[in-house]
N, C-alpha and C positions, 0 to 999 in steps of 0.2 A: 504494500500500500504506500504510496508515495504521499508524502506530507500535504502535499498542495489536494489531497483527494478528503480531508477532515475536515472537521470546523467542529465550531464546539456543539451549534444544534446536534451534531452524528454523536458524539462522545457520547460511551457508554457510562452509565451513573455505575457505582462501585456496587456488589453485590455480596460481600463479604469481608466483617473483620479481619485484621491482620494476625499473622499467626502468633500464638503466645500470649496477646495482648490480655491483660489480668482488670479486664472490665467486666460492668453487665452484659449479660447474652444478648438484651434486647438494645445496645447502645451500637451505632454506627458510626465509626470515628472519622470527624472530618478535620482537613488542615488544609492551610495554606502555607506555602512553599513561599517565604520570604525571599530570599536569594536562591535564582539557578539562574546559570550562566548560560539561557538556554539558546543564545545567537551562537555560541563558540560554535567552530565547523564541526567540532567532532561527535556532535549532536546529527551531521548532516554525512556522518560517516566518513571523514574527512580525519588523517590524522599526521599533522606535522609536515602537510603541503600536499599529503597521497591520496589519493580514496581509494580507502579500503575494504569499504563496504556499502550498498546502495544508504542513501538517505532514508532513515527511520525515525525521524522528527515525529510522526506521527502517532506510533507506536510507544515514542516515549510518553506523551503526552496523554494518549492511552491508558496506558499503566499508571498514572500517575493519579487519573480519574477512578480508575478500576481501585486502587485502595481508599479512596474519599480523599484526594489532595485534587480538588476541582479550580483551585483558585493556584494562579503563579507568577510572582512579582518576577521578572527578568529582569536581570541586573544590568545596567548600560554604564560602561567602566570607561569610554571615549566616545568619541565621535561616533564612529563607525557602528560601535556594537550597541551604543546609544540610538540609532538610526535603524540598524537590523533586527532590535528588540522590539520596536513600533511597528516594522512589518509585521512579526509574530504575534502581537496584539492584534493587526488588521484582521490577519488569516485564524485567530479564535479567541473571537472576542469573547467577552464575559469568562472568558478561563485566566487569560495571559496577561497581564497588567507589565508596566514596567516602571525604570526609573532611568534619569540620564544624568551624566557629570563624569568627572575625569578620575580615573583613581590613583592614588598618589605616587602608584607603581608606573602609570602612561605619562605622569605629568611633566616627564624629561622635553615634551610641544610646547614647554612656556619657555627653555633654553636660547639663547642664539644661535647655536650652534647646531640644533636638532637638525637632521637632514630631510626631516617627512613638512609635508604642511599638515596642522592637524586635520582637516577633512579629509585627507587621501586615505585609500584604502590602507590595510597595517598589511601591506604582502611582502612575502617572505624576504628579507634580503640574509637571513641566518639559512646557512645552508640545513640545517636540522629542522624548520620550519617553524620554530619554536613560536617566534614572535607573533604566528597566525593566531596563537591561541591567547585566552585568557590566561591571567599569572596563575598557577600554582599555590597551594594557600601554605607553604611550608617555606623557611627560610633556608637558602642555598650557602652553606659557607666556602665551597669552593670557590667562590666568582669572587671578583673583587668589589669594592664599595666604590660608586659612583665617586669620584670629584665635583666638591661643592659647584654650581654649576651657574652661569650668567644669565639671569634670567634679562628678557630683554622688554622692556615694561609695554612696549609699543606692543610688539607679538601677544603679547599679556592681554593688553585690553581687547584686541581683534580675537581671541580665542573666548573671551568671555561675552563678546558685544555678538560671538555665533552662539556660545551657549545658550544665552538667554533668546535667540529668534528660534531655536531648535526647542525649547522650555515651552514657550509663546504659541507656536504655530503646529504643537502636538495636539492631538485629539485629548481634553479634559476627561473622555472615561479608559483613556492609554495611559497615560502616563501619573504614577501616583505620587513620586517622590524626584526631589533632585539628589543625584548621587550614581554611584559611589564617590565619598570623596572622604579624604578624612590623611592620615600619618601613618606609613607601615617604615618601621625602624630595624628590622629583622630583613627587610628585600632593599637594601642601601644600592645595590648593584645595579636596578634598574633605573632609579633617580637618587641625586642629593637630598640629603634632609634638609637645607636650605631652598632646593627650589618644591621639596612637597610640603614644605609650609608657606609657601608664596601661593602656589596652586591652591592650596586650603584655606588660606583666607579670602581669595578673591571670588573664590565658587562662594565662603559663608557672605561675602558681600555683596554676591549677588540673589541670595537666596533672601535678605534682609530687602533689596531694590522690589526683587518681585514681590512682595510681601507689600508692600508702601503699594504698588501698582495695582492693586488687587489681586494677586494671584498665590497669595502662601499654600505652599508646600511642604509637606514633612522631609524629613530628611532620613535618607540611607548612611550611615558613618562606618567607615574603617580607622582601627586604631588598635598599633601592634607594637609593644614596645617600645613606648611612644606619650604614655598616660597624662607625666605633666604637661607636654607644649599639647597636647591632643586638649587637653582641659583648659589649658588657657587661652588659645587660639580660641575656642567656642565663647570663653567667658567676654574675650574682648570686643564679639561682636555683639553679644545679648546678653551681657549683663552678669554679673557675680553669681545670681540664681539661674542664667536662662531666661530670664523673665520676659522676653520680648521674643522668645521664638515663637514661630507665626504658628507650628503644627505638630509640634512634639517631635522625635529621632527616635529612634535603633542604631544601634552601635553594633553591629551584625555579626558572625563568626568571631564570639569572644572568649579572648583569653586568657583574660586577665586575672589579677588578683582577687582575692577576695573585698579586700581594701579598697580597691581602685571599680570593684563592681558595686559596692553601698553608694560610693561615693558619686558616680553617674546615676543610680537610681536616685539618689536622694535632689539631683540636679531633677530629675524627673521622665530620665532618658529609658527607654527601653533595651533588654538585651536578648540578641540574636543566639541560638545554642543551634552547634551543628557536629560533626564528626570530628572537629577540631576542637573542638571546648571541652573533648570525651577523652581526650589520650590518656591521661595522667588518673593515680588518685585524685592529687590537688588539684587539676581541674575540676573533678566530678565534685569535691568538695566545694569548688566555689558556684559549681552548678546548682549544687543542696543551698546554698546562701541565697539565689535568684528568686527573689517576691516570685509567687505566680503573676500580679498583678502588673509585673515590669517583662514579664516573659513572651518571647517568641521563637518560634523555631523554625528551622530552614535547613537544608542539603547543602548548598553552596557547589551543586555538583556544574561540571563532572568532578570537580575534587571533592576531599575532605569528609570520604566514605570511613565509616566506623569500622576498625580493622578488627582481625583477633587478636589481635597486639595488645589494643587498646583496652584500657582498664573498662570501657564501657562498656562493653562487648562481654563481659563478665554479667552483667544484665540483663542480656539479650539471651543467654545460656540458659540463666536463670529462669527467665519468664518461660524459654520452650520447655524447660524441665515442670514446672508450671503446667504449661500445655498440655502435656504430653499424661500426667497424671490427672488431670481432669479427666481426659480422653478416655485413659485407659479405667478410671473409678466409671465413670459413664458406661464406659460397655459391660465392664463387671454386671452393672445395676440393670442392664439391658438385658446379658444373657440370664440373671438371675429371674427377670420378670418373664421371660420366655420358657424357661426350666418351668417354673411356676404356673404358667398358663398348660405348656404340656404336661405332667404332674395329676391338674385338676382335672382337665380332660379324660386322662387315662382311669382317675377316680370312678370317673361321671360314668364313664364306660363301662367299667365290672362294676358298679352298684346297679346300673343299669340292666346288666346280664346278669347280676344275682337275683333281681324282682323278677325278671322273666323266668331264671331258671324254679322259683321259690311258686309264681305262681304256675309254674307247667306240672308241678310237684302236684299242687292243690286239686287240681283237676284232672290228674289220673294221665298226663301224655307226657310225660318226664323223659326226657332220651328220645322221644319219638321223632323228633326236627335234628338231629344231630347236623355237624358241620361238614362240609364233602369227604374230610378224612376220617370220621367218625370223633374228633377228638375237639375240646372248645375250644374258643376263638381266643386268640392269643392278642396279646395286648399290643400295638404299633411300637416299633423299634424306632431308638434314637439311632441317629448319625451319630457315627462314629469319629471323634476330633481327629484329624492327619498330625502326630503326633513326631513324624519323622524326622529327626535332625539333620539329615540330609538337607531337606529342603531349607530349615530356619541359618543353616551354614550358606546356604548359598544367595541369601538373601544380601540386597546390599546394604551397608551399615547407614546409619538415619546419618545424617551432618546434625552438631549440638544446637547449631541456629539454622534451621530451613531458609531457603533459597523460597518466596512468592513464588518466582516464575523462573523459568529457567535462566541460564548463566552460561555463555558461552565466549570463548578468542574470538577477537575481532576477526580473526581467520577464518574461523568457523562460522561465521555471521549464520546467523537465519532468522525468520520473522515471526516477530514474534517475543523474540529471546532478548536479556540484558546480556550488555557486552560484558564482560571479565574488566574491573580497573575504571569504569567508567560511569562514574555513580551519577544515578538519575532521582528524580524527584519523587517516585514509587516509595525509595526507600523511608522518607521523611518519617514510616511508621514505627522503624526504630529508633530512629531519635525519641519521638514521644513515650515508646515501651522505655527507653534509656533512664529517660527525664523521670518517668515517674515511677520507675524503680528505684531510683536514687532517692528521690521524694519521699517513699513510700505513699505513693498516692496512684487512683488508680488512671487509665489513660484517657480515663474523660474526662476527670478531671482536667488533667495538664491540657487534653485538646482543647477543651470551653473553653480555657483562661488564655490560649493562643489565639486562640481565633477571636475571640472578642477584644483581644490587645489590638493586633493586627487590623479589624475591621473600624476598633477606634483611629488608630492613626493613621491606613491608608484610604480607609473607604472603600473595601472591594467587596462587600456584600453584594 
């Protein structure tokens, strides 16, 4: 099925909890998918400049409805993938929402020196294709840290005087946020931390113009290693509380402190949880510290899939161990009430042919009706369990966390299937099994309090 052949009228409604998940039977968990990266090409099977497999945009988006993730903010990180996120809005609407702004990983377009214009498409001049894709949400220590960088103030205002006609001139039910924008202090190597603090004040000062113009917007933020000038860049333009931000923020794929996460809540910011915020204990600990009330959650895929690595993923075990004994007391209970109906029956049956044989007695023809063998009627045989170890040896072994739907190499493509490495917005239902494991809470919980977070500050009900 080719992407351009869906829309959201055709998307199928989900039909099925996710597996594990430690709610009500009669509760349908729904999410939205704050951050996917869902213009990256390798969404369109495209990977590092190749195509390696036809375009299953479609499918992804599919599956992403099929767990109840019906709603999905696309992240617009530049120009381009800011531009290519609104197509994806056009082609499903009321699913695909988006946001635009530079992230402080592209922001090396405010330089003098850049060699791209920021409109131009981002094609590959890295022979490994890298640069086609979204960043990576993991810091690289091999590469080296950018040289603080000349930012060129003319180039400056022309990149922001496009921002805001590309803000202006998008469809009001596309586009929900400005952003990505914000300080990543761990990817030094793709920009100066001097020019992605130039780049971050002038996106916040134009978030503050459109606001004065009628048009406030919430905000998408990144911020990595980075906490004070990330807090005070925001302070300088609204205020020591925030107090003049036109729409509220998320602070998205967070990974901070616990310290540094009260202290954005207590500003009044909301925090984004995804497969990155999950690595560590002391993440998951500062997970456990996130108000329901300040919470949202997101995939950030194709990266920042929950590994088995990850201490979060210890949750996701958990809950199918969960699963899996439900399941298993369930059939117990099942085969117990089927025993018991066959049992009664067989009762009903010789009390049945006791009366007949008692009154055949009475009335003198006792024996007279015998059975074709001459002998009575024998009671119905149970099935006998297949009991063979042969067969339970050859069975294949369960995986500790179930796969939804299948999983295959990008080599192996087929339709249908999630690729191996390339995490899609399906899985968003382990995050919230994650979240509210750690919570100890159950997954409707943690979804209602996402989805009403999210619905208050982007509006995509």
């Amino acid at each position: 099925m080719s992407s351009a052949a869906i829309s959201a009228s055709s998307l199928a409604l989900p039909t099925a909890s996710s597996d594990g998940v430690p709610s009500g039977s009669d509760y349908s968990p729904r999410y939205i998918d704050i951050g996917i990266n869902l213009a990256d090409p390798i969404f369109r099977g495209r990977y590092h400049g190749k195509q390696r497999h036809p375009d299953d945009l479609a499918g992804v988006v599919q599956r992403s409805c099929d767990v109840g993730c019906s709603k999905l903010i696309v992240t617009g990180s530049s120009f381009k993938s800011s531009r290519d996120a609104l197509k994806l809005a056009q082609q499903f609407p009321n699913t695909v929402y988006t946001t635009a702004g530079i992230h402080p990983c592209s922001s090396a377009i405010f330089e003098r020196n850049h060699k791209r214009h920021h409109e131009a498409d981002e094609v590959d001049d890295a022979e490994d294709g890298t640069e086609e894709h979204t960043p990576a949400c993991g810091p690289d220590p091999t590469k080296p840290h950018a040289e603080d960088g000349d930012v060129d103030l003319a180039k400056s205002a022309q990149i922001i005087a496009d921002l805001r006609t590309l803000v202006e001139t998008a469809p009001s039910t596309a586009l929900v946020a400005l952003g990505e924008m914000g300080l990543d202090y761990d990817r030094l190597h793709y920009c100066s931390a001097s020019t992605q603090r130039h780049a971050f004040a002038a996106q916040l000062k134009l978030v503050a113009s459109l606001a004065e113009s009628g048009k406030p917007l919430p905000l998408f933020l990144h911020s990595r290693a980075c906490h004070a000038d990330f807090v005070r860049l925001l302070k300088d333009q609204f205020g020591p509380k925030l107090e003049t931000l036109p729409r509220g923020a998320v602070v998205h794929s967070f990974t901070g402190s616990i310290a540094e996460a009260e202290e954005l809540m207590d500003l009044g910011l909301y925090l984004g949880v995804n497969g990155c915020s999950l690595k560590t204990v002391e993440n998951c600990e500062v997970v456990k510290a996130i108000r329901l009330d300040r919470l949202m959650i997101e995939t950030d895929g194709p990266w920042c899939e929950v590994r088995p690595t990850h201490e979060g993923w210890s949750y996701l075990v958990k809950a199918a161990e969960s699963a899996r004994t439900k399941a298993k007391e369930a059939e117990e209970v099942r085969k117990a009430a089927e025993k018991a109906a066959e049992d009664a029956a067989r009762e009903a049956a010789a009390k049945e042919a006791a009366e007949q044989a008692a009154k055949a007695a009475a009335d003198g023809t006792a024996g007279s009706e015998p059975t074709s063998n001459g002998r009575p009627p024998r009671p119905p045989r149970q099935k006998k369990q297949n009991n063979n170890a042969n067969n339970n040896n050859n069975k294949k072994k369960e995986p500790a966390v179930p796969d939804r739907f299948k999983v295959v190499k990008k080599e192996k493509w087929e339709e249908g299937a999630m690729v191996k490495g390339r995490n899609e917005p399906c899985t968003i239902e382990r995050i919230a099994t994650i979240v509210a494991g750690i919570k100890g809470l159950t997954v409707e919980e943690v979804c209602e309090a996402a989805w009403a977070n999210t619905v208050k500050v982007f509006g995509t009900e």
